[in-house]
TIRO-2110 file (N, C-alpha, C; in Angstrom, 1 decimal):
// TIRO-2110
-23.8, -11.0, -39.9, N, 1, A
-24.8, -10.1, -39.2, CA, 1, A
-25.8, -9.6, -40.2, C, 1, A
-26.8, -9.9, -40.0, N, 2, A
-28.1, -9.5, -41.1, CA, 2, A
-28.3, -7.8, -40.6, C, 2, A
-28.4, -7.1, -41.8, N, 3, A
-28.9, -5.6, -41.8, CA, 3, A
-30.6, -5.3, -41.4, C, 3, A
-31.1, -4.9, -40.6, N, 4, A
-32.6, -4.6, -40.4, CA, 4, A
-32.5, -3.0, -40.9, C, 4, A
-32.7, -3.4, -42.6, N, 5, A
-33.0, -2.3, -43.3, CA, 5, A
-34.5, -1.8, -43.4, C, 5, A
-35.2, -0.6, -42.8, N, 6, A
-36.4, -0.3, -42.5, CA, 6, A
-36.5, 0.7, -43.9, C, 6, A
-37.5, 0.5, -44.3, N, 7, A
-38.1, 1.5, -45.4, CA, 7, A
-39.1, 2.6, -45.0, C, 7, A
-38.7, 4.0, -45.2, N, 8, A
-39.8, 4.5, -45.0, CA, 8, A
-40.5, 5.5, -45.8, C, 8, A
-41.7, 5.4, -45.7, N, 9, A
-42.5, 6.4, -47.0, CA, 9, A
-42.9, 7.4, -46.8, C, 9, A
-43.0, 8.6, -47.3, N, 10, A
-43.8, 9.7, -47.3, CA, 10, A
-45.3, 9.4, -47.1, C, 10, A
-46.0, 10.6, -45.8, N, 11, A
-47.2, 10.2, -45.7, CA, 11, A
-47.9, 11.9, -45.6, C, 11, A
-49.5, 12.0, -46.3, N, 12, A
-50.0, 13.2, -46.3, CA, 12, A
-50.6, 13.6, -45.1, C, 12, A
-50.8, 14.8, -44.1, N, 13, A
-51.5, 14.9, -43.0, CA, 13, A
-52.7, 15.5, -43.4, C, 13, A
-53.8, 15.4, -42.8, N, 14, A
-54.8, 16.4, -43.7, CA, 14, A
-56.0, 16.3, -42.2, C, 14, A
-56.5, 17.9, -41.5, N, 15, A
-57.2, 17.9, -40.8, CA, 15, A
-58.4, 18.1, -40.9, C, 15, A
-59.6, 18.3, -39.8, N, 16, A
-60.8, 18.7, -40.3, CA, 16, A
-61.4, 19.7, -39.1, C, 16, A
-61.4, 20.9, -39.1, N, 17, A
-61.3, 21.5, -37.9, CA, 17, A
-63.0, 21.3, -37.1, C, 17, A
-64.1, 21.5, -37.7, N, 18, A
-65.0, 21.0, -37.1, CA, 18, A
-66.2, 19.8, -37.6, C, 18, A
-67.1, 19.4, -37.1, N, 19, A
-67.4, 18.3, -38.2, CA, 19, A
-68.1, 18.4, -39.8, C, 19, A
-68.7, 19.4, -39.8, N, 20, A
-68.8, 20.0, -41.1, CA, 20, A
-67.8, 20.8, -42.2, C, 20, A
-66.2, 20.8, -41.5, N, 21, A
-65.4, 21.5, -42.4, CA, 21, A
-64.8, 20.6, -43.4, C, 21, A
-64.0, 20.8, -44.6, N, 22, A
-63.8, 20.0, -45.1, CA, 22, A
-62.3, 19.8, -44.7, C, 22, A
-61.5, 18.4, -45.1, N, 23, A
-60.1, 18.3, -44.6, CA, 23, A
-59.4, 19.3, -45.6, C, 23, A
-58.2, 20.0, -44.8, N, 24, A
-57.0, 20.9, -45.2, CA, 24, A
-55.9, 19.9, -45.3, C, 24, A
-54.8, 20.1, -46.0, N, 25, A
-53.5, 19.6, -45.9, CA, 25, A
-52.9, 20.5, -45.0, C, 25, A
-51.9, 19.6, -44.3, N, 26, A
-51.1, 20.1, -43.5, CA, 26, A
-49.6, 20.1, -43.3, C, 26, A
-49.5, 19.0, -43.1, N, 27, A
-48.1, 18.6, -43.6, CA, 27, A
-47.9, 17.1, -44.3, C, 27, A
-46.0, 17.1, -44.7, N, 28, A
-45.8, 15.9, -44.8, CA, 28, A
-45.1, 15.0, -44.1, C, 28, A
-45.3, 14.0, -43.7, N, 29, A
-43.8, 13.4, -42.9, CA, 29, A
-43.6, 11.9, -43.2, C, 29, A
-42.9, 11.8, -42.7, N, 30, A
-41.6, 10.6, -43.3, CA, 30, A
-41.7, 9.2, -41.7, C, 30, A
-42.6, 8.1, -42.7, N, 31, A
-42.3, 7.3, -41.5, CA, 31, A
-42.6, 6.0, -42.1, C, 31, A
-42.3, 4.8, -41.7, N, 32, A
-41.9, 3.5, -41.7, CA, 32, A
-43.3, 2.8, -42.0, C, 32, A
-44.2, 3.1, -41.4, N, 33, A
-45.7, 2.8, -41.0, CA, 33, A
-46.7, 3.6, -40.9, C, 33, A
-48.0, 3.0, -41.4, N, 34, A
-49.4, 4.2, -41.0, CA, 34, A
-49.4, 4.1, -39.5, C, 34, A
-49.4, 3.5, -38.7, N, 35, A
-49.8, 3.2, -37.1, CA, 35, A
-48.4, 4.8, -36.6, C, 35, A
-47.0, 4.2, -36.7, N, 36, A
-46.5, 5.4, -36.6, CA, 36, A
-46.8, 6.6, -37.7, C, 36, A
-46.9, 6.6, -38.7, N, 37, A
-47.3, 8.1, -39.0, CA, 37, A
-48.3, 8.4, -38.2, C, 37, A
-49.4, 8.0, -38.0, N, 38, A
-50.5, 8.6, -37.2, CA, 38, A
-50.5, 8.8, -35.6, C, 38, A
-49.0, 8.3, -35.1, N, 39, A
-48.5, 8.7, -33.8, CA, 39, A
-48.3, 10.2, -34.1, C, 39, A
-47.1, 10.7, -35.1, N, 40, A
-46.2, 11.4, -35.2, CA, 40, A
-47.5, 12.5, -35.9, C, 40, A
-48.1, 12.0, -36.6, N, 41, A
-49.4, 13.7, -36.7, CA, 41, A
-50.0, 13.7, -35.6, C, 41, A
-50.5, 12.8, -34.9, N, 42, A
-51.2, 13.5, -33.5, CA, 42, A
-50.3, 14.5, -32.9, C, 42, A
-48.9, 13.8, -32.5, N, 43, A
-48.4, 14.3, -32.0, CA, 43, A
-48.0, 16.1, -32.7, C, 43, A
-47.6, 15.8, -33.7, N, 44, A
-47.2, 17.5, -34.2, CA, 44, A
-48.2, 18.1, -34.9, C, 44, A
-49.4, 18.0, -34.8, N, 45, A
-50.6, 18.4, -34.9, CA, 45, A
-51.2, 18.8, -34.3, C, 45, A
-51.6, 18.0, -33.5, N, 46, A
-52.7, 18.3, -32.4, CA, 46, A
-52.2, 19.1, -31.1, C, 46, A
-50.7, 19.4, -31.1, N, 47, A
-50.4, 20.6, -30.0, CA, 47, A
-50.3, 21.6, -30.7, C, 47, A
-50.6, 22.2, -31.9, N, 48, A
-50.4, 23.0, -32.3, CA, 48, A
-52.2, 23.8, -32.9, C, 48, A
-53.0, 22.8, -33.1, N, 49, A
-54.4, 23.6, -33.8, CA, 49, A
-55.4, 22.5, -33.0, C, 49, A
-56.9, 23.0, -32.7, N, 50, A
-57.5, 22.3, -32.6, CA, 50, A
-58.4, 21.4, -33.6, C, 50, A
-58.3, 20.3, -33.4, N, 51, A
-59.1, 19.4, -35.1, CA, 51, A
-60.2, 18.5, -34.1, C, 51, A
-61.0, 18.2, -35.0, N, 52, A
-62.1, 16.8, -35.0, CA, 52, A
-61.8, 15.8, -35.3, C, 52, A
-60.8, 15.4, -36.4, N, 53, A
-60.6, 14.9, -37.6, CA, 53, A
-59.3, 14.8, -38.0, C, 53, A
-58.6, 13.7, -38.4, N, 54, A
-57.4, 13.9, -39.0, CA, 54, A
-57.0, 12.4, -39.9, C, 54, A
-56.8, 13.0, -40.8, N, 55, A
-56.4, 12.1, -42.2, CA, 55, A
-55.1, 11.7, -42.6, C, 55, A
-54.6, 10.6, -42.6, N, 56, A
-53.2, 10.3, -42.7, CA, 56, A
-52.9, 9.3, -43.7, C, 56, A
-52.5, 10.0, -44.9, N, 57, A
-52.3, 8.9, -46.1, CA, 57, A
-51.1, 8.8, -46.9, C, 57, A
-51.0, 7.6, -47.0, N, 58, A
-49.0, 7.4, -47.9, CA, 58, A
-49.5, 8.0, -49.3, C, 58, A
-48.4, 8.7, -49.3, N, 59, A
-48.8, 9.5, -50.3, CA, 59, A
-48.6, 8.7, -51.9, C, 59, A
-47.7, 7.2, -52.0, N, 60, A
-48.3, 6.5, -52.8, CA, 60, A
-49.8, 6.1, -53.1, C, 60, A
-50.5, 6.3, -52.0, N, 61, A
-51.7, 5.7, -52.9, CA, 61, A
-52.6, 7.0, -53.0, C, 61, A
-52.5, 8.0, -53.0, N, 62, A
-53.3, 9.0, -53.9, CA, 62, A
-52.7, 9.1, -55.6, C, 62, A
-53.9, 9.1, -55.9, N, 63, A
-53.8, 9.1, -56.8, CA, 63, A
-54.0, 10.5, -57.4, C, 63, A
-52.8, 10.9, -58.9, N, 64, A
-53.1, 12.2, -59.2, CA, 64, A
-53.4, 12.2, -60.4, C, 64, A
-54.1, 13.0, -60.7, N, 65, A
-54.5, 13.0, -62.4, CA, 65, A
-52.8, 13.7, -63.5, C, 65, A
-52.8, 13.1, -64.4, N, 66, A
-51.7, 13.3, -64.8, CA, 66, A
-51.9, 14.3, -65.6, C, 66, A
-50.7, 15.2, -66.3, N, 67, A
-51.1, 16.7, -66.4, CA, 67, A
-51.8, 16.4, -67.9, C, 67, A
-51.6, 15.6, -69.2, N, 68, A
-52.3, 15.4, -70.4, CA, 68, A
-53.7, 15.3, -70.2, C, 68, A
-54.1, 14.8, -68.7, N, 69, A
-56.1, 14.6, -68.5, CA, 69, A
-56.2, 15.7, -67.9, C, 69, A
-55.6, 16.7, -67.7, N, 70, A
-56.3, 17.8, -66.8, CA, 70, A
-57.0, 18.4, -67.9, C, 70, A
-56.7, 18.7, -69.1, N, 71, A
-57.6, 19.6, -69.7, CA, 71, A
-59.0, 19.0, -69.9, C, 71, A
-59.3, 17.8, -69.3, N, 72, A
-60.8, 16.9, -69.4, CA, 72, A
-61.0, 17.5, -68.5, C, 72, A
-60.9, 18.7, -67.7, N, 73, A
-61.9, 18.7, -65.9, CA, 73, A
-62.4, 20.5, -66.4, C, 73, A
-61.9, 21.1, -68.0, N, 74, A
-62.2, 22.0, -68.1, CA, 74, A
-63.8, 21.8, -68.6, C, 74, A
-64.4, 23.1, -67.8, N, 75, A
-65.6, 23.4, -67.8, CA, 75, A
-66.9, 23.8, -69.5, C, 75, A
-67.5, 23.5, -70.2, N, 76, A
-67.7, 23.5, -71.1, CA, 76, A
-68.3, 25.0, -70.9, C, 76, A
-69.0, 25.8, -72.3, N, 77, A
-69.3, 27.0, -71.9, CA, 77, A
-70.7, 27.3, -72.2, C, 77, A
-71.5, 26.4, -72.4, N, 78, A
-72.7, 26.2, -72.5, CA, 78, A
-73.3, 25.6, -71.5, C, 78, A
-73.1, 25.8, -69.8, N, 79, A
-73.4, 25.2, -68.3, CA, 79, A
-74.1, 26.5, -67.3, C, 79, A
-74.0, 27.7, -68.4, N, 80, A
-74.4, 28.8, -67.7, CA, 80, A
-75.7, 28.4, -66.6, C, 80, A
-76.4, 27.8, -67.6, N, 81, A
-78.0, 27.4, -66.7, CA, 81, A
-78.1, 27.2, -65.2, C, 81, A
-76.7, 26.4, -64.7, N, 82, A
-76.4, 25.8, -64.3, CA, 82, A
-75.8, 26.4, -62.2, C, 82, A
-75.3, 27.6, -63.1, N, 83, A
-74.6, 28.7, -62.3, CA, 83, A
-76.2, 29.7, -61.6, C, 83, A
-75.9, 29.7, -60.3, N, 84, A
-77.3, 31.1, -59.7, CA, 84, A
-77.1, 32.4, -60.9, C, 84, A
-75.7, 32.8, -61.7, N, 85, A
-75.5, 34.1, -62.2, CA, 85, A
-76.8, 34.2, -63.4, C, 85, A
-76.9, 33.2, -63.9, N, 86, A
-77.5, 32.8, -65.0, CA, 86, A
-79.2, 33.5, -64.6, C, 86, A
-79.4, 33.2, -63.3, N, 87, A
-80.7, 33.9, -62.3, CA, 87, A
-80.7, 35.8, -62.2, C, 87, A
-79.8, 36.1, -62.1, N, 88, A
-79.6, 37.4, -61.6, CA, 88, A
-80.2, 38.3, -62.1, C, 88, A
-80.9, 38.4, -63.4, N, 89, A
-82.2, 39.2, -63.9, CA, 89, A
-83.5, 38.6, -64.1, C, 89, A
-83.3, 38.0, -63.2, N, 90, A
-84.9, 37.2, -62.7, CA, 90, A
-85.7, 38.4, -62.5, C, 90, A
-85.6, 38.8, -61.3, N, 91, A
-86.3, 39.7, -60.7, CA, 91, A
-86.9, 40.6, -61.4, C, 91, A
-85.6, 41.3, -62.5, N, 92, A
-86.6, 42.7, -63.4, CA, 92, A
-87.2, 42.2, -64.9, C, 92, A
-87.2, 40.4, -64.7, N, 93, A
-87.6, 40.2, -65.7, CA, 93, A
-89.5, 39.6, -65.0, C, 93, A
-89.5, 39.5, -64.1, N, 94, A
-91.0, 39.3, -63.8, CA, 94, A
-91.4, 40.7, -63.3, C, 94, A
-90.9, 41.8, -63.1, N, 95, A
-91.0, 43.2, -62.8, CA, 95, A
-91.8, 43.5, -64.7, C, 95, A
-91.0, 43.3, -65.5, N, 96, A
-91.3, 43.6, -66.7, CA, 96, A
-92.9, 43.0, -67.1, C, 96, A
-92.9, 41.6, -67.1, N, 97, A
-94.0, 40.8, -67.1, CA, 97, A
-95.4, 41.1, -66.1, C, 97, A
-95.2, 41.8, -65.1, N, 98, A
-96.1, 41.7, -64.4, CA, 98, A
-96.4, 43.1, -64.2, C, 98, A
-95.9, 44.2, -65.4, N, 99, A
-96.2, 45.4, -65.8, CA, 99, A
-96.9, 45.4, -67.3, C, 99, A
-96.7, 44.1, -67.9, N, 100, A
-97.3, 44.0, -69.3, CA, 100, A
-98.7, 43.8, -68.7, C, 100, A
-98.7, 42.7, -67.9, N, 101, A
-99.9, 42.1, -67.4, CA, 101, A
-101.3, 43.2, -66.7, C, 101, A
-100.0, 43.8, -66.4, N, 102, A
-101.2, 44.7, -65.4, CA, 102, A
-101.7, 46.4, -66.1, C, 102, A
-100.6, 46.7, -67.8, N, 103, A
-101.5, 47.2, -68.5, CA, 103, A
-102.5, 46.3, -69.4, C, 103, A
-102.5, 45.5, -69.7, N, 104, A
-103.1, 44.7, -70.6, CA, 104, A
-104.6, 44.7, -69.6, C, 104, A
-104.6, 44.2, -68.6, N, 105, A
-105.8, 44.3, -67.7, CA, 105, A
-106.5, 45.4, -67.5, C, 105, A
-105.7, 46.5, -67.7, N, 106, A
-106.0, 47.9, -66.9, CA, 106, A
-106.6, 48.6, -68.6, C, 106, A
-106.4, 48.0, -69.9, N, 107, A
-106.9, 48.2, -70.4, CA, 107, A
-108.2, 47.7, -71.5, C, 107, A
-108.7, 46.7, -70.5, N, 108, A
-110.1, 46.1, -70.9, CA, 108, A
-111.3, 46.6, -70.3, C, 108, A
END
């Protein structure tokens, strides 16, 4: 008698509530196939939240960055330019300039 030993893998849920939102994770679940995992998140997803969108991936093939490269995604500290904060005395600095300007005028 031959065994029909089925394998099944972990798979990620991940929704999108409207078409401009970005996907959330949601759950994980355990199934044999993508065709069934993506039965099994409709099903316990979609009676519970409304979505647009839903993403269903074995969680073998995401890929994770391993913890020794994480310190490469740290931000350098010379990017300020880069940030609006870097902006935020804009305003009293053309207030300044366009008080030089207008004594400088006001005295010719």
């Amino acid at each position: 008698m031959s065994e029909n030993k089925q394998t099944f893998s972990v798979y990620e849920v991940f929704s999108q509530k409207s078409p401009t939102a970005s996907f959330t994770h949601q759950f994980s679940l355990l199934a044999p196939n993508h065709e069934v995992a993506m039965t099994m998140a409709r099903e316990n997803f979609m009676r519970r939240e409304p979505a647009v969108n839903i993403w269903v991936v074995k969680r073998d093939d995401i890929y994770v960055l391993p913890p020794e490269e994480r310190p490469h995604l740290e931000r350098m500290d010379n990017k300020a330019y880069r940030e609006t904060k870097g902006y935020g005395d804009l305003q009293a600095k053309w207030r300044y300039h366009k008080e030089q300007y207008e004594r400088k005028n006001a005295a010719k």
